[in-house]
C-alpha positions as a Python dict, from the first residue, in 0.01 Angstrom:
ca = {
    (1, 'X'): (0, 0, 0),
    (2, 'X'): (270, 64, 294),
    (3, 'X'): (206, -166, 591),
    (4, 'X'): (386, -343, 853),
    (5, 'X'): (530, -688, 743),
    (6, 'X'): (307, -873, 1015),
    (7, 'X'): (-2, -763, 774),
    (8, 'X'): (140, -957, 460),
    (9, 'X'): (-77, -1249, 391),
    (10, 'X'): (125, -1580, 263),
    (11, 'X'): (295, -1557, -106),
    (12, 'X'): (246, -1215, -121),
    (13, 'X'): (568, -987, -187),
    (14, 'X'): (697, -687, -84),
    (15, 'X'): (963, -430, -33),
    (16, 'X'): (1099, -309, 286),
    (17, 'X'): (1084, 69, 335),
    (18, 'X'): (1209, 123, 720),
    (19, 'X'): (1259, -51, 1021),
    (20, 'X'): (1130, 182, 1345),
    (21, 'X'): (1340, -69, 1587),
    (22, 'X'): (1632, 132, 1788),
    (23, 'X'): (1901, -16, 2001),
    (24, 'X'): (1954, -403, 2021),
    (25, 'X'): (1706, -497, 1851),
    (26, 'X'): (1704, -299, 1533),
    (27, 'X'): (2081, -390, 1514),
    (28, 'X'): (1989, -721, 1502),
    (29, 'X'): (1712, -696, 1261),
    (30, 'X'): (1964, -584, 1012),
    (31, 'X'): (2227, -754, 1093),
    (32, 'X'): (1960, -1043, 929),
    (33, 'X'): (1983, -817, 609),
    (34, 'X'): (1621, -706, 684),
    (35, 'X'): (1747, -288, 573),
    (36, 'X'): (1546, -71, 350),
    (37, 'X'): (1510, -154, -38),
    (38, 'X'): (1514, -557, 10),
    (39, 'X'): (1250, -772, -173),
    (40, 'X'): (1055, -1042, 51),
    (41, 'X'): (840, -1250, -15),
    (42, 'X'): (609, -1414, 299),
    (43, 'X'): (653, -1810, 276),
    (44, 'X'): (444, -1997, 553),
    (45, 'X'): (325, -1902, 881),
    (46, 'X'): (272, -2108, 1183),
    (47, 'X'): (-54, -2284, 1277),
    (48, 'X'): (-96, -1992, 1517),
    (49, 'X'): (56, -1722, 1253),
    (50, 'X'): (341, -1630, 1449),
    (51, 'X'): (637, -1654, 1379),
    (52, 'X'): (670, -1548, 1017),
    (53, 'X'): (873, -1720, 757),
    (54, 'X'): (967, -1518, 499),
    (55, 'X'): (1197, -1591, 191),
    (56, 'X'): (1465, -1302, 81),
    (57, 'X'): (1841, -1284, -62),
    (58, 'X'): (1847, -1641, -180),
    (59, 'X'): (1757, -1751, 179),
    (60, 'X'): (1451, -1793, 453),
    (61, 'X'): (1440, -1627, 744),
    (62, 'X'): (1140, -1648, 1066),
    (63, 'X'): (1023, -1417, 1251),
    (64, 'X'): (835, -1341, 1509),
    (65, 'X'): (482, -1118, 1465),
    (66, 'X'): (683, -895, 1778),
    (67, 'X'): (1003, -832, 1520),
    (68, 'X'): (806, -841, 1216),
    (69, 'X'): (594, -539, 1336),
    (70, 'X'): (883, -325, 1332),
    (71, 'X'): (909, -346, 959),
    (72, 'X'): (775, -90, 749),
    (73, 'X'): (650, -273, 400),
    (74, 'X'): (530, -159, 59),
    (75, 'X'): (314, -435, -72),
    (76, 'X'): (399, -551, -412),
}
């Protein structure tokens, strides 16, 4: 199942298959290692579900449901 990473429910994995961001903001998004064929796995959310904490590359990383929506995702 291919999905944004916003749609990813808590401990569920899954493997990033594009980012649609341009400009600033996709530059930033991986420059935080978030690039096509990286594992994640969706750690916690906040009370209100946004932002998003997921765990990847030995580290964890928020954020927000704006970013996360970006993110292309095949569900593991």
């Amino acid at each position: 199942m291919v999905t944004s990473m916003r749609q990813l429910a808590v401990n569920q994995k899954g493997c990033i298959r594009a980012v649609a961001a341009s400009g600033e903001l996709g530059r930033r998004i991986r420059d935080m290692g978030l690039v096509p064929g990286t594992q994640l796995m969706v750690v916690g959310r906040a009370p209100l579900t946004d932002p998003v904490a997921v765990r990847m590359k030995g580290f964890t990383l928020s954020l927000r449901n704006c970013e996360a929506d970006y993110i292309t995702v095949e569900a593991l």
